[in-house]
C-alpha positions in Angstrom: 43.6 88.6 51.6 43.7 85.2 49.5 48.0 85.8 49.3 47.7 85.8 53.2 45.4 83.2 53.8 48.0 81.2 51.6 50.8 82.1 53.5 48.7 81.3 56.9 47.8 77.7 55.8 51.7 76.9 54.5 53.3 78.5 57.9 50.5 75.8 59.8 52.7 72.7 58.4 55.1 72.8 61.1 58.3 70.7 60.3 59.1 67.8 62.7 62.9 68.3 62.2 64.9 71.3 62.7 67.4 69.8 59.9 64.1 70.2 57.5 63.3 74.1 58.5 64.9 76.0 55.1 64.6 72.0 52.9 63.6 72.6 49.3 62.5 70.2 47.4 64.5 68.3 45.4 65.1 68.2 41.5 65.6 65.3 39.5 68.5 66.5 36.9 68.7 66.0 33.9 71.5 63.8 33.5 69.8 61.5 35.8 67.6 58.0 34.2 66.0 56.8 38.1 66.4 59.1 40.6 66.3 58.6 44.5 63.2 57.5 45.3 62.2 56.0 41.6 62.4 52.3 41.8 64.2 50.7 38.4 63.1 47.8 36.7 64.1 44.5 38.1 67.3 43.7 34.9 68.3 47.4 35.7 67.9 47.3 39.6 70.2 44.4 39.8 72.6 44.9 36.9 73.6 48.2 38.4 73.4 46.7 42.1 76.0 43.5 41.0 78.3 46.5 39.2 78.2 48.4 42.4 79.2 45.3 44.1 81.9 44.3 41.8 83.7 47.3 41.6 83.6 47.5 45.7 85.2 43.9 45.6 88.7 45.5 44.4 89.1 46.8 48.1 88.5 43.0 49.3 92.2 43.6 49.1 92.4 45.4 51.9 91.3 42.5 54.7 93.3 39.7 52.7 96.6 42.5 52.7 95.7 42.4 56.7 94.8 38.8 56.9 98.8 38.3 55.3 99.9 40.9 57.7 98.9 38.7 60.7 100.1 35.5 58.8 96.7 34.0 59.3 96.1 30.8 57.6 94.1 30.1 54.3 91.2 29.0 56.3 91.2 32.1 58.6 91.4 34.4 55.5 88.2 33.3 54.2 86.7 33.1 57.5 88.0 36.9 58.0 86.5 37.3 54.1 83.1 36.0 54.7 82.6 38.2 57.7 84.2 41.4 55.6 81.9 40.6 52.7 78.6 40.4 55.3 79.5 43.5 57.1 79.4 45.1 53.5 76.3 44.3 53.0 74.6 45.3 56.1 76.7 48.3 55.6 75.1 48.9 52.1 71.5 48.6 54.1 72.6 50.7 56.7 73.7 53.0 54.4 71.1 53.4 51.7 67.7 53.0 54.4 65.3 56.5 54.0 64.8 56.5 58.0 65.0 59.6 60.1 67.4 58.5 62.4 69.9 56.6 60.3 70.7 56.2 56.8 71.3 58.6 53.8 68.3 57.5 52.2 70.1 57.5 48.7 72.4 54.7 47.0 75.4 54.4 48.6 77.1 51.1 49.3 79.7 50.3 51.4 83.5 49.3 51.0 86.5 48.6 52.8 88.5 52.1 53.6 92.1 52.6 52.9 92.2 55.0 55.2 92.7 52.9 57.8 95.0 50.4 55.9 98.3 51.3 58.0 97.2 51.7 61.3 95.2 48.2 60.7 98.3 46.4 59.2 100.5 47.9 62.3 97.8 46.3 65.0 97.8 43.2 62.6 101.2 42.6 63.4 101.5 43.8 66.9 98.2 41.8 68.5 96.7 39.7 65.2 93.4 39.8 63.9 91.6 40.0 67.4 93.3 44.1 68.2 92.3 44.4 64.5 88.8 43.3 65.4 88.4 45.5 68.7 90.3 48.5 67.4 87.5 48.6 64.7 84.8 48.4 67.2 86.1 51.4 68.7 86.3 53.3 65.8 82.8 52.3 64.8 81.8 53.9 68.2 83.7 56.8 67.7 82.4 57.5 64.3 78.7 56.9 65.9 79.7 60.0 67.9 80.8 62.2 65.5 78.0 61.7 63.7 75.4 62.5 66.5 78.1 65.7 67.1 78.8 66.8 63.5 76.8 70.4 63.8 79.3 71.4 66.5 82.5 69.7 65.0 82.0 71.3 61.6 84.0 74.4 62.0 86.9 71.8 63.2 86.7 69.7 60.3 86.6 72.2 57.4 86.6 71.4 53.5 90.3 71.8 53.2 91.4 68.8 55.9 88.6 66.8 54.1 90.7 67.1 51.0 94.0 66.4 52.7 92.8 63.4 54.2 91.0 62.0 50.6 94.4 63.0 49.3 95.9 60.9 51.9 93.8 57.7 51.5 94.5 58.1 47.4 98.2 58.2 48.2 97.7 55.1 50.2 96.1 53.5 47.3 98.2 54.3 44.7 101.1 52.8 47.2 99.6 49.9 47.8 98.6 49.5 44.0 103.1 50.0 43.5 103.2 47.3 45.9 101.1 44.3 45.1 102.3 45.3 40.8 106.3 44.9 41.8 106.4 42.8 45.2 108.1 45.9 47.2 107.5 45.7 50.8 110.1 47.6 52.4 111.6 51.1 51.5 115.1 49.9 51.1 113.8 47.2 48.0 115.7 47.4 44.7 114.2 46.3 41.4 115.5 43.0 40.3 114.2 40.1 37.7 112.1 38.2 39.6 110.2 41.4 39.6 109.6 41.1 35.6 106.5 38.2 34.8 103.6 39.8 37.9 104.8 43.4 37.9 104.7 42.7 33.5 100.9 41.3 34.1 100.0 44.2 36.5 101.7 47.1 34.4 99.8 46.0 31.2 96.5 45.8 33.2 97.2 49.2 34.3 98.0 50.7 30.8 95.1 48.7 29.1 92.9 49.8 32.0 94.0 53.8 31.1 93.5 53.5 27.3 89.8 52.1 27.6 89.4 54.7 30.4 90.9 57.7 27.9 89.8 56.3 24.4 87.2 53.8 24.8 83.3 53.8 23.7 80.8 55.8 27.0 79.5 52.3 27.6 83.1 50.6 27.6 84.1 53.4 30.6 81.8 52.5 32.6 82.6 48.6 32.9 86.6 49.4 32.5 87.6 48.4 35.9 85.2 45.5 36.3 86.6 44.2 32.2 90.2 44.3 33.2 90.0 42.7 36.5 88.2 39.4 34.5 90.5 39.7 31.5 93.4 40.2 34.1 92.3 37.5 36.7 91.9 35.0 33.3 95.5 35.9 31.6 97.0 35.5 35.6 95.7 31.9 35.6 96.7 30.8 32.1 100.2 32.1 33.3 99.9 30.3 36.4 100.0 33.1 38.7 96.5 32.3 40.5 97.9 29.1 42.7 94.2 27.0 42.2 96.9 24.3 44.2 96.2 26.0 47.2 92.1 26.5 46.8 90.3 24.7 49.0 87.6 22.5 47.6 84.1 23.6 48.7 82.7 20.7 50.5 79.3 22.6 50.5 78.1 25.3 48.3 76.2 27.8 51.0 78.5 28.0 54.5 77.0 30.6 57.2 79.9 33.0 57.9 81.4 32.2 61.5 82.6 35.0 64.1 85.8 35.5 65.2 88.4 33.2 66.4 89.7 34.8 69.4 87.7 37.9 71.3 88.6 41.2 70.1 91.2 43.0 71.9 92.6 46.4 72.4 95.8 48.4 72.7 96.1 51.9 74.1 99.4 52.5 71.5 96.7 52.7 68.7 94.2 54.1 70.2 95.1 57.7 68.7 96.2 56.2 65.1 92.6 54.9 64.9 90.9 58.0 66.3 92.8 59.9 63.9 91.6 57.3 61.0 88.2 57.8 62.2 88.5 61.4 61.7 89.7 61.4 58.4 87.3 58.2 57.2 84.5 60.5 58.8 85.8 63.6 56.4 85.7 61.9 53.5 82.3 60.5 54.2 81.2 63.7 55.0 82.9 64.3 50.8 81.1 61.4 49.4 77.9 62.3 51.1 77.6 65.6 49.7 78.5 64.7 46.4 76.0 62.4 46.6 73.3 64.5 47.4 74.7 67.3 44.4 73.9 64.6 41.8 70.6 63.7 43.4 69.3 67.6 43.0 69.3 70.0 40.5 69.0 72.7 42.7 71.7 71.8 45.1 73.1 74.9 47.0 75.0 73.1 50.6 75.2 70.4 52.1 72.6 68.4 54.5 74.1 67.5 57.4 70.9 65.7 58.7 71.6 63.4 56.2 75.4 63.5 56.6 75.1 63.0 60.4 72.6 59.5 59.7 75.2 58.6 56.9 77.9 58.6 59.8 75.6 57.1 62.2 74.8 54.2 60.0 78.8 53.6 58.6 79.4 53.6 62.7 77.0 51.2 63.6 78.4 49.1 60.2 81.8 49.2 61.2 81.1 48.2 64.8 79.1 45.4 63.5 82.0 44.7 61.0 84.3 44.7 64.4 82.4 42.1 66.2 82.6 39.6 63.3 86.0 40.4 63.1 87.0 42.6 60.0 87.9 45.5 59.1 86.9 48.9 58.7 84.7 49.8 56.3 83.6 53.1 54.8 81.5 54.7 51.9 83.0 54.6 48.2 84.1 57.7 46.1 84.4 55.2 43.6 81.1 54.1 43.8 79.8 57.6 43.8 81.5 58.1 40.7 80.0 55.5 39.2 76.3 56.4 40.1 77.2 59.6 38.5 78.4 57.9 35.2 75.6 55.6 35.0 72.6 58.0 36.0 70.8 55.6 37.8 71.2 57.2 41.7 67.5 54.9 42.9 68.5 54.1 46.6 67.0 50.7 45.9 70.0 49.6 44.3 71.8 50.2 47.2 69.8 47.9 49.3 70.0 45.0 46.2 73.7 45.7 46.8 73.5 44.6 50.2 71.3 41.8 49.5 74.3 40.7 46.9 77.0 41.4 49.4 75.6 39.0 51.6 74.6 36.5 49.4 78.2 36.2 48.5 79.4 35.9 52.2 77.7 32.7 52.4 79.7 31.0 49.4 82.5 29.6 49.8 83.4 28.9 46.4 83.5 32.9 45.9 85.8 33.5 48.7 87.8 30.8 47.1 88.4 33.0 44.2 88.7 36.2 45.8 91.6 35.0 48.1 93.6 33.7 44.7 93.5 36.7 42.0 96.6 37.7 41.1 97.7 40.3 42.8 99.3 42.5 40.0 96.0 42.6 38.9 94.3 44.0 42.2 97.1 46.1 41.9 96.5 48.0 38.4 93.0 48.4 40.0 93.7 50.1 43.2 96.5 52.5 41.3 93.6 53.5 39.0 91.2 54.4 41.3 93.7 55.8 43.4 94.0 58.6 40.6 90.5 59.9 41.4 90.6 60.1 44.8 93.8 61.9 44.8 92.6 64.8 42.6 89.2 64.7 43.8 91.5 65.6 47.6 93.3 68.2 45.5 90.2 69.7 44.7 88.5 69.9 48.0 91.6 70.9 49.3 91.4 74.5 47.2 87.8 74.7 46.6 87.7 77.5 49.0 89.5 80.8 49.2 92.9 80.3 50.5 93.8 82.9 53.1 97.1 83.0 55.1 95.4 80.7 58.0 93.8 77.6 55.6 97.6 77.9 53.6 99.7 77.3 56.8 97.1 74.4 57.7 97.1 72.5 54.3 101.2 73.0 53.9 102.4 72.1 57.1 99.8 68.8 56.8 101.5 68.0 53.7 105.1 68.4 54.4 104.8 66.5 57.7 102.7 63.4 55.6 105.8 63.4 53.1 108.4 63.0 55.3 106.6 60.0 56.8 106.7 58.6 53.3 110.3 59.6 52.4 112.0 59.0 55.9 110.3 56.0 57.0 113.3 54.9 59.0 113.6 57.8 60.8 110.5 58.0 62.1 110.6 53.9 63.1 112.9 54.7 65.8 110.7 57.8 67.6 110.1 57.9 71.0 107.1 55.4 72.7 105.8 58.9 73.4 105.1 59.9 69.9 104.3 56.6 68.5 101.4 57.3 67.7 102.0 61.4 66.0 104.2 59.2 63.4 102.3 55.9 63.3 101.1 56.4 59.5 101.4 59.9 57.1 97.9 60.5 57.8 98.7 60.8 61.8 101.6 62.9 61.0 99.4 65.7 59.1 95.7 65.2 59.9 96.9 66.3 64.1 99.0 69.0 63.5 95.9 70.1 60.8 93.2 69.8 63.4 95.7 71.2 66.4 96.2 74.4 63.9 92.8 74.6 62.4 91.5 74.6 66.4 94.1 77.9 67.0 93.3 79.4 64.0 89.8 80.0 64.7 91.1 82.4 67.6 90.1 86.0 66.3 87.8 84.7 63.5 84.7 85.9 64.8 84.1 89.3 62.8 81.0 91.9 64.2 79.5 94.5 62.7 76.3 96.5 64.2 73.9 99.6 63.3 71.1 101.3 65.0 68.0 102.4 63.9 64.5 103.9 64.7 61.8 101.7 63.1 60.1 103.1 60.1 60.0 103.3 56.7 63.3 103.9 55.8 65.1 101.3 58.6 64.2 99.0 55.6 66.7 100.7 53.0 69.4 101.2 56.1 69.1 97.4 56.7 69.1 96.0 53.3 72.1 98.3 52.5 74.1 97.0 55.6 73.6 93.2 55.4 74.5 93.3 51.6 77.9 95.1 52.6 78.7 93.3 55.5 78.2 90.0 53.5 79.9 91.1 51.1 83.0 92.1 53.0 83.0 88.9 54.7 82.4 86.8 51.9 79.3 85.2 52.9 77.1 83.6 50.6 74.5 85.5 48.8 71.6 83.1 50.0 72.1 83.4 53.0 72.3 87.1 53.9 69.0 87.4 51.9 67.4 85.1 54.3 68.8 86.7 57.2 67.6 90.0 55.2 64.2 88.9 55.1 64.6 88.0 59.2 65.7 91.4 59.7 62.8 92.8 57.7 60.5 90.9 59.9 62.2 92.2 62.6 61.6 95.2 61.7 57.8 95.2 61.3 57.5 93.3 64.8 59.4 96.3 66.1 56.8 98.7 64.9 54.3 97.4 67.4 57.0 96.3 70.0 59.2 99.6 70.6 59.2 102.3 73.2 58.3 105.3 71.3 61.0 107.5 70.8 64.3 104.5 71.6 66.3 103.0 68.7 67.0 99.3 68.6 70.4 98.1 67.3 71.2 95.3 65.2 74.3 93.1 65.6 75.6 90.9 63.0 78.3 88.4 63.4 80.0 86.0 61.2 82.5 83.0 61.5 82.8 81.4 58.3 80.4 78.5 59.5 77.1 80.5 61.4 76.0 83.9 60.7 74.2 85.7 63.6 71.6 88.3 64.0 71.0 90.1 67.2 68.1 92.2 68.0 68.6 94.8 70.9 65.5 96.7 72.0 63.9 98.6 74.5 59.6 97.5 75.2 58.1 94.8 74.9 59.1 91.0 74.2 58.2 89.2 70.7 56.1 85.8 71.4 57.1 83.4 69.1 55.2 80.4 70.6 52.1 79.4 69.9 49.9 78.3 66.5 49.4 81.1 63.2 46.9 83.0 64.1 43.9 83.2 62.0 43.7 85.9 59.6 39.9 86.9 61.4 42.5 87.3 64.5 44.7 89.2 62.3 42.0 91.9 61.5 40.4 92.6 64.7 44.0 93.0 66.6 47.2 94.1 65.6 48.7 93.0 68.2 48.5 89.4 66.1 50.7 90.4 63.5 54.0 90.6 66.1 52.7 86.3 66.8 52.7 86.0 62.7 55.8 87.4 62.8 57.5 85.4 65.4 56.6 82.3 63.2 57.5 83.0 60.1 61.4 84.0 61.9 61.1 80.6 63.2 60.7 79.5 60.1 63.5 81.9 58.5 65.9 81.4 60.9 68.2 77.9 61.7 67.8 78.8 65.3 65.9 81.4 67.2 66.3 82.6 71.1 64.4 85.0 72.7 65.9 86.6 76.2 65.0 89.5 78.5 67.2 91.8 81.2 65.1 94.7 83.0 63.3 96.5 80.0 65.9 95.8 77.1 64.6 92.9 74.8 67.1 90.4 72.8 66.1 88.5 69.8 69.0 86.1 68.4 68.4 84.7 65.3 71.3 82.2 63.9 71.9 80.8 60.1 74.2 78.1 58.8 76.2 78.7 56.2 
């Protein structure tokens, strides 16, 4: 009686979201000093906040790379910076607020995405920093909507394109890292002398950078972008790379960041390039989130996509922000994930000091000053060691599933189209206005054909399997026997047929009470890779599953109360539950993500 009245007074606690139904709490690990919701001590808080910040700065390359791109002037660049710089920091609030409709509630500051680094250097030149400014707003806005839609796009955007487009943006890195080291701009380059003094600076950056990395103290790893990029930027002046001839003295110290020159404007040729941007900044969001949460909690079995889709919603709302002032795109960080992991100080606080610094810095003009001059061999070592991360880390995701025939076809054909657009540039420069924007960028020429297979793919996945049965004692061997094989021949996780076990069991007890004497119910399972389903099919009468826990006084003088407790606890079981009616035949539909 005590274990019931237990169970009674837990089942009252109804949760308020359906994303919180099958929650568990969380466990600190052990690798872990402050954890989420633990709030550091003020040297530590901002220490790791201005580290955080730091490292994000290497991508300040990215808007100064598009700022060149549009041959803005000096003054425009740091106007474009300050705004970049602000839209980082309310990115880094956005990101790391613990609210129930956006946020991650965990630290996870913002950066500028490379992703989008070809499609925004191609609107740079075609329409300036103005179609820049607007085509960000739009994918802001499209990234909003994904977010709001991700339960229903999940089976469309599956683990393996993730990796393909992390992959992608790594490649783009590592690229532009070759580029800013040796000066190449064009395909058709040859290496030549003048090449010799940067590309020496940024190739000794880049080795030095690797041997702390590989060989240097636990402490020294952390800090071993952060120390070559000062010992770098300070070598590139005393060499007279960093042209302080061209900085602009600060005639005050603290200048409010203006908006953008012209209004933004748009272009329907890159309005697919940018969708298909979003899509792939979105994946690797969708990465980065869940990593996140995996080195948050101990006991972390899948992903939360409540707190993915207020991630998305709050990097959306960001970027469109970031749009309106006039920069670029911005995204979440694998880097900076990496580094929360290194350090073991994961306290979402630090996240919003990071804002706080972000923005603090887009008000000083003296900093912009200096961002806008380092040497650009040295940005370059940077972004090529990073780059190394991200590219694994894609090759990972890529195969951390089973590879059948279908997922193979989608991740080679991706591939080999990408390549080509990197080895035949020329080729593709010349296609048709029609397919502009297939070819635009490598991530346009694999991540469509990806999602256009992936989409046909899931034709025919659906697998079924049923059994019928007369309620009694042994329908609960019969049951138990058939979800375990059925799982196991459809390689479905082992925590999630036992909770769709437990449902049936339930089921089962309900039917006892609910049956025609004399009928057999059937059971119905079906699988898809993303949602398993159970279905219910019965002849008498309908299960209730409305309505409080009964009492356990009600419990005793009527049975009839049990079929009510047992309508909550498969509301409680269950990620969705539908109850339906034709004639005298009863349906109860009971659905679990996987």
């Amino acid at each position: 009686m005590s274990i019931l009245s237990s169970l009674l007074a837990h089942l009252r606690h109804e949760p308020t979201d359906e994303g919180d139904r099958n929650q568990r709490p969380t466990v600190k690990p052990a690798g872990v000093t402050w954890a989420v919701n633990q709030r550091p001590p003020a040297h530590v808080l901002w220490v790791a906040a201005l580290q955080h910040v730091l490292l994000a700065t290497v991508t300040t390359a990215f808007p100064l790379l598009v700022c060149e791109a549009a041959k803005a002037s000096h003054d425009t660049t740091r106007q474009v910076l300050s705004a970049s710089l602000l839209a980082a920091g309310i990115g880094s609030v956005l990101l790391s607020l613990r609210n129930r409709r956006i946020g991650t509630g965990a630290l996870m500051p913002a950066s500028f995405s490379g992703i989008f680094f070809t499609t925004t250097v191609a609107a740079a030149h075609q329409g300036g920093l103005a179609l820049v400014a607007g085509m960000t707003i739009l994918s802001g806005l499209l990234q909003i909507v994904i977010g709001r839609l991700i339960h229903l796009l999940r089976p469309y955007l599956p683990t393996e394109i993730a990796g393909f487009a992390m992959l992608m943006s790594g490649l783009t890195l590592g690229i532009i890292g070759f580029n800013l080291i040796t000066g190449v701009s064009v395909a058709s380059a040859v290496m030549s002398t003048s090449m010799e003094p940067s590309a020496a600076l940024g190739l000794v950056c880049l080795l030095v950078t690797i041997g702390l990395y590989v060989w240097g103290a636990e402490r020294i790893r952390l800090y071993v972008v952060l120390i070559v990029l000062a010992g770098g930027y300070a070598i590139g002046a005393a060499l007279g790379f960093v042209p302080f001839s061209e900085m602009r003295s600060a005639e005050v110290i603290v200048e409010v960041p203006q908006g953008p020159v012209d209004w933004p404007s748009f272009a329907l040729n890159f309005v697919v390039p940018f969708i298909v941007a979003t899509i792939g900044s979105s994946l690797r969001s969708i990465g980065d989130i869940s990593m996140l949460q995996k080195i948050n909690d101990a006991n972390w079995q899948r992903p939360d996509f409540g707190m993915i889709r207020r991630g998305l919603v709050a990097n959306g709302v960001a970027m469109t922000i970031g749009g309106m002032l006039g920069t670029v795109p911005i995204s979440t960080s694998s880097t900076t994930v990496g580094l929360t992991l290194s350090t073991g100080v994961n306290s979402r606080v630090v996240g919003l000091a990071a804002g706080v610094v972000f923005v603090v810095l887009a008000f000083l003009p003296a900093a912009h000053e200096l961002i806008i001059l380092a040497p650009r061999t040295v940005l370059g070592a940077a972004l090529v060691f990073t780059s190394c991360f991200t590219i694994v880390g894609g090759m990972q995701a890529m195969v951390s599933r089973l590879m059948d025939g279908r997922r193979t076809l989608v991740v080679a054909v991706a591939l080999l189209l990408a390549f080509t657009r990197y080895l035949f540039p020329n080729f593709y420069n010349d296609a048709p206005i029609y397919l502009q924007a297939l070819v635009s960028s490598p991530l346009s020429m694999g991540m469509i054909p990806a999602l256009v297979l992936n989409a046909l793919f899931r034709i025919g996945i659906r697998r079924t399997a049923s059994i019928e049965f007369a309620p009694g004692d042994d329908a609960f061997d019969k049951l138990e026997h058939f979800a375990d094989t059925q799982g196991g021949i459809w390689g479905a996780r082992r925590d999630v047929v036992q909770r769709a076990s437990q449902a049936m069991f339930e089921t089962v007890e309900a039917l006892e009470l609910l049956v025609e004497p004399g009928t057999r119910a059937r059971i119905t399972m079906t699988f898809d890779e993303y949602w398993l389903e159970v279905t219910t099919e019965y002849q008498g009468k309908p299960l209730v599953t409305s309505g409080p826990v009964p009492h356990h006084d009600e419990l005793l003088a009527d049975d009839r109360q049990l079929t009510r407790l047992s309508g909550v606890i498969l509301r409680r079981l269950a990620s969705r539950l539908s109850i339906d009616s034709m004639g005298g035949r009863q349906r109860i539909r009971l659905g679990f993500e996987h």
